[in-house]
N, C-alpha and C positions, 0 to 999 in steps of 0.2 A: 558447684561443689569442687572441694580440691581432688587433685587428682593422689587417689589414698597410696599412690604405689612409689611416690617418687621417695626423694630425701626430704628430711625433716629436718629442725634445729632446735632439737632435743637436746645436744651436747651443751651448746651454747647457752642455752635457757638455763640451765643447768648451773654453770659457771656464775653466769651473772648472775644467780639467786644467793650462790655461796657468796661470790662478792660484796653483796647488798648484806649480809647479813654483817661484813666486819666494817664495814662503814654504819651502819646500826649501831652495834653492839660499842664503836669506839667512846660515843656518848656517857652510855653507863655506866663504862667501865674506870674513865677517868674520872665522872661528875658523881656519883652512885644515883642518881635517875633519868630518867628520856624525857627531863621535858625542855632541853633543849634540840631533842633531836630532831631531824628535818621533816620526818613526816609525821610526826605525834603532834608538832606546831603546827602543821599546814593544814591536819586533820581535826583540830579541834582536842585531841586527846584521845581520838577514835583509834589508830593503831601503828606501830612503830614502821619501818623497813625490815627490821627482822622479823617483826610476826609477818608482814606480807609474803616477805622468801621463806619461813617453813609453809603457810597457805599454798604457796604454788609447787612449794615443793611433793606436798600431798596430794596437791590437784593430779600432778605428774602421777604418781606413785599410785593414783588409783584407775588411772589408763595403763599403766605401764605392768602394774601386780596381776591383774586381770588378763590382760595380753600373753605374760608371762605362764600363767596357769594355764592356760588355752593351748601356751603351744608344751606345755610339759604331759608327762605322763605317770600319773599318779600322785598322791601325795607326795610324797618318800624322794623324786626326781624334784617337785617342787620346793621343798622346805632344803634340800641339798641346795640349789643354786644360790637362794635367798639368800644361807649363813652362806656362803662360799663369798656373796657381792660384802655379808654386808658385817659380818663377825670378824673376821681375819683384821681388817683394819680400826674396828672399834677395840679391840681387846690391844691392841700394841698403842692406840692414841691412847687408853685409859694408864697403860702403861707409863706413859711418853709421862701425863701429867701428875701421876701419881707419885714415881720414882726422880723423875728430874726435874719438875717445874715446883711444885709443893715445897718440898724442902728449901727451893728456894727463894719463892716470894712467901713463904710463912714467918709470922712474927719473931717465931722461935724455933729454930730448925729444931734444934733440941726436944721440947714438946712436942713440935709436929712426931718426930719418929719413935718418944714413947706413945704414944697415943695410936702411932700409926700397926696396923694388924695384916696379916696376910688373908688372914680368912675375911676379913673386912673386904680386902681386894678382891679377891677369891668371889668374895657374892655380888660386888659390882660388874665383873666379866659375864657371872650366868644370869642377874636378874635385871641388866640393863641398867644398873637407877644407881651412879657414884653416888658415895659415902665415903669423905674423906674425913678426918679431923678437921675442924673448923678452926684453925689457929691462924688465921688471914687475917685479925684486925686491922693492919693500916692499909688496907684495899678498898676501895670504897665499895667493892662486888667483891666480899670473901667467897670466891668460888675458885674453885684451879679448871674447871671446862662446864662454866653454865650450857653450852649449848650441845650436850650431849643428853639431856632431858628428853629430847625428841626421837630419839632412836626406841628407847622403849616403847612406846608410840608406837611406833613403824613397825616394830616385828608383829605388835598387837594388830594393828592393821594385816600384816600378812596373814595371819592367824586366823582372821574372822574372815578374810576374800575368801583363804583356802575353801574353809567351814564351808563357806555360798557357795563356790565351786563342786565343792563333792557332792554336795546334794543337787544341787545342780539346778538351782537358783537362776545363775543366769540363762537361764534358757528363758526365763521368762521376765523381760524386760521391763514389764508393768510392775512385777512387786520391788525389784530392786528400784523403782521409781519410786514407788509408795514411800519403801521405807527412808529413803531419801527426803520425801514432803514431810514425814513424820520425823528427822531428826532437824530439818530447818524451823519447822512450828518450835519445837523445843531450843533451839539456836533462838528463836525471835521470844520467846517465851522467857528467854536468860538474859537475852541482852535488853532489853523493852521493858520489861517488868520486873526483873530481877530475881526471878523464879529459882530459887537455889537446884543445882542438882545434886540428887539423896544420891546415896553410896561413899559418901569419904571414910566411912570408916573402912572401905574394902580396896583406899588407896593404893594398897601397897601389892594389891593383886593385878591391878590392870589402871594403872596411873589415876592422878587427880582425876574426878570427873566433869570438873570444873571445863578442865581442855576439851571433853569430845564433841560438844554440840557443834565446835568451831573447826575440828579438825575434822568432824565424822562427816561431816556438810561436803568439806572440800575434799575427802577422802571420794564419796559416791559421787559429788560431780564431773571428778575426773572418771571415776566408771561408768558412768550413765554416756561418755565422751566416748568411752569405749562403745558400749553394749549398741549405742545408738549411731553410729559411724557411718552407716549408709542415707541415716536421712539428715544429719547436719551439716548446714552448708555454710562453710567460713566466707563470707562478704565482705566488703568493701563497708556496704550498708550499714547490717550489723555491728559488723566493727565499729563504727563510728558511732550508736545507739549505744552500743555495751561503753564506751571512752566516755560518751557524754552522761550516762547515769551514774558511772563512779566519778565522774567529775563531780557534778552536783554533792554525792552523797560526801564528797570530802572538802566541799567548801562550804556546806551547810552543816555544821555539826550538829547543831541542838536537835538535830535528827536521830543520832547515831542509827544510822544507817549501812555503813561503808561496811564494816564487820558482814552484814547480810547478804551484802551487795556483792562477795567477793567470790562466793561456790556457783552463782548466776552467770554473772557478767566478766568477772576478773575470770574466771576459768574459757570465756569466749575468748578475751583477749590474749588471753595465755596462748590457748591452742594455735587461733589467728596468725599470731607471731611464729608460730612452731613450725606452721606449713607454708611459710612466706617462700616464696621461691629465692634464696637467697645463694646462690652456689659456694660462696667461701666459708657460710654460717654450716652450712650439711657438711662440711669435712673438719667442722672446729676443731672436734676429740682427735686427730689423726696422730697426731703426735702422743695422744692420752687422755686419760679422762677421769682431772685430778679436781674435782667439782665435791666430793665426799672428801678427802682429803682436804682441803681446803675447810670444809665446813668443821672437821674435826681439831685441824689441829691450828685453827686464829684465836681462839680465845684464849687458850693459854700461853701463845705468844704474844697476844696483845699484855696480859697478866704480869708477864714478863717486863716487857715494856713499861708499861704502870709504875711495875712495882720498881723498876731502877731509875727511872727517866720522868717519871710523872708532873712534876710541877714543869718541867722543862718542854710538857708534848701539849699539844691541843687536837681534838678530835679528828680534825685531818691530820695532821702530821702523823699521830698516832697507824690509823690508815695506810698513810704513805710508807710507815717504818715496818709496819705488821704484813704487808700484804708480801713484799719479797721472800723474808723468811717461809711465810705459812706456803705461799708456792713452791717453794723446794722441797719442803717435808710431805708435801700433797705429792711432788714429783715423783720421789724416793717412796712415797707408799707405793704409788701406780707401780711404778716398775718393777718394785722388789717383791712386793704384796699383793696385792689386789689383782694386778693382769698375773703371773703366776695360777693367783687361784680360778682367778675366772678362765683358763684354759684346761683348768679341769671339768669345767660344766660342757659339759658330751649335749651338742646340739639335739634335742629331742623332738618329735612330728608332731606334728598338730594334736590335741586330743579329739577322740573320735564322737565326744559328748559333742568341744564344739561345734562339731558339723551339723550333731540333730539338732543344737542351736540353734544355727544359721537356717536351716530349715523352718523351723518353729515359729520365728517373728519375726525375722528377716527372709528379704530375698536379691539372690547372687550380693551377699554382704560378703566381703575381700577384706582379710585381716591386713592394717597396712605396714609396711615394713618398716619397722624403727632403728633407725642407727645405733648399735651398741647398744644393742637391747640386754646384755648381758651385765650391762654398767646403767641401770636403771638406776634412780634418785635413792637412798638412802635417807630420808628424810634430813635431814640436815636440822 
C-alpha cells in the first residue's frame, strides 16, 4: 500500500484533465461534432476526452469534498471554503464571457445586447446554469462557455456530500457503498438498456438527470477512495488489470462498456498515478494552481478563435493557439482571485465526528495529506 502521508500529484492530474478538455473540446468547436475526435474514433463512439477529464475530475472531487468536510467544522466553515474555491472565479469567467467574448463572436452584436438582460446575468452567477442570448449562428457550437454546465453539478455534489456528512453517513462505509452499487445498476440500466431517467421535468432544480448516473458513479467512487484508504492498495498488479480492462472496453465497442468501466477501474488508475512517487509532479502547483482557470476560461477563447480564424485553424492548431492565451487568464485568476480568496479559509481541525469514524470501521486509518487541499478540483 502506498505510503498515505507523503506527496501526491493531485496538482498535476488536475492540469492535465483541464488540458485534455481543450484539446477535446477543439474538435466541436471548429467541426460542430466529435466525431472526428481522437477518443470518440478509438472508442467506437463510447466517449469523448472531455467527458473523460470532467469523469476524473469528479472522481477527484469525491475524495477531495469528503476529505474536505472531515477536516472542517460545521456546516457554515464547510459551504464557506467551497464558494470561497469555487464562486469568486466562476462568477468573473461568466463575466469575462458574457460582457467581452459574446458581443463579439455573436452574429449581431447589436441583437446580442437588445436581447441581452442583467437579471438574466444576475440568475446565471446564483443558479450556476448560463443563459445567454443565442445569437451565435455562424459558430458551429453557438455557446460563448459550454464547459461551464459542470460546475452546477459540482456545488450539487457538495450539497449532497455535506447532507451525508451531517448525518453522518460516512461513519458507515457499507451504505455509502450500497448507495454507490445502486446508482451504477442504474448507470448500467441507462447505458445497456436505455432505461430513461424520470425527473426532467425538475431539470431546472438540480441539472438534466440524464448526467447523474455517470457523474454520481464517478462522484462516490472517488469517496468510497476516500472512506476506504486504509484497505486499498495501489499496485503495480492492479494497475496493469484496471489498464488492461479499459483497454478492452475501448477497443471493443459493440460492448459499450468503457462509460461503466470508468468509476471501477479508470478511478484505480487515476488514483495510481496520484500516488506515483514522482518528486517534480508533487510540487507541480508551486508556482499555482491555474487547473480551474484553465477549465474556465478555454472555451471562450477557443470561440474566439473560431470565430476570427476559423477556416484558417485545424483542431490542433486551434489547440496550440488557445492554450497560451487561456493560461494567462488561468494565471491572472490564481493570483489576483482565487489564491486571495483561499487565504481567507482559516485552516480548521479535524471534525471530531471523523474520529468516531475512524473508530467505527476503520482501524488506525490516517487521513492522507493532500497538496493544496484548498485548491481542490472545481469540476471543470
Amino acid at each position: 500500500m502506498f505510503d498515505e502521508r507523503r506527496n501526491n500529484n493531485f496538482d498535476a492530474i488536475r492540469f492535465f484533465l483541464a488540458t485534455l478538455v481543450i484539446a477535446s473540446h477543439a474538435y466541436p468547436l471548429l467541426e460542430g461534432n466529435n466525431a472526428r475526435e481522437p477518443l470518440m474514433r478509438i472508442s467506437g463512439g463510447q466517449a469523448t476526452g472531455g467527458e473523460i477529464a470532467v469523469n476524473g475530475f469528479f472522481i477527484l472531487s469525491g475524495f477531495l469534498i469528503v476529505q474536505s468536510w472531515e477536516r472542517s467544522r460545521g456546516l457554515a466553515r464547510f459551504f464557506r471554503k467551497r464558494a470561497l474555491r469555487i464562486y469568486p472565479g466562476f462568477i468573473v469567467a461568466v463575466m469575462f464571457g458574457s460582457l467581452i467574448v459574446a458581443p463579439q463572436i455573436a452574429t449581431s452584436s447589436v441583437e446580442y445586447w437588445q436581447e441581452f438582460s442583467a437579471t438574466r446575468l444576475l440568475a446565471t452567477t446564483i443558479n450556476f446554469n448560463p443563459r445567454l442570448p443565442r445569437v451565435f449562428s455562424d459558430l458551429p457550437i453557438p455557446a460563448v462557455n459550454g464547459s461551464l454546465w459542470s460546475i452546477r453539478y459540482e456545488v450539487v455534489c457538495y450539497v449532497v456530500l455535506a447532507g451525508a456528512g451531517w448525518l453522518g453517513l460516512f461513519r458507515y462505509r457499507r451504505v455509502v457503498l450500497g448507495v454507490f452499487m445502486l446508482v451504477m445498476a442504474t448507470f448500467v440500466a441507462q447505458s445497456l438498456f436505455h432505461v430513461k431517467i424520470p425527473g426532467g421535468s425538475l431539470a431546472w432544480l438540480y441539472c438534466d438527470p440524464e448526467h447523474w448516473p455517470r457523474l454520481g458513479s464517478c462522484l462516490l467512487s472517488g469517496t468510497l477512495l476516500y472512506l476506504y484508504r486504509d484497505r486499498i492498495a495501489y499496485t503495480p498488479r492492479w494497475f496493469a488489470i484496471s489498464v488492461m480492462v479499459l483497454t478492452f472496453c475501448t477497443v471493443f465497442p459493440q460492448f459499450k462498456l468503457l462509460p461503466l468501466a470508468i468509476p471501477l477501474f479508470g478511478s484505480y488508475v487515476l488514483f495510481y498515478f496520484a500516488y506515483l512517487p514522482i518528486p517534480r509532479l508533487h510540487s507541480f502547483a508551486r508556482h499555482g494552481d491555474f487547473s480551474y482557470g484553465i477549465y474556465l476560461y478555454a472555451f471562450p477563447i477557443q470561440q474566439l478563435l473560431v470565430h476570427h480564424f476559423g477556416n484558417e485553424l485545424s483542431p490542433t492548431t486551434l489547440f496550440l493557439a488557445a492554450f497560451p492565451p487561456t493560461a494567462l487568464l488561468a494565471a491572472v485568476s490564481w493570483y489576483l482571485l482565487e489564491k486571495p480568496c483561499l487565504k481567507n479559509n482559516v485552516k480548521a481541525q479535524p471534525r471530531q465526528a471523523s474520529k468516531v469514524a475512524s473508530r467505527s470501521e476503520t482501524s488506525g486509518c490516517k487521513v492522507p495529506a493532500v497538496n493544496s487541499l484548498m485548491s481542490a478540483s472545481a469540476m471543470r
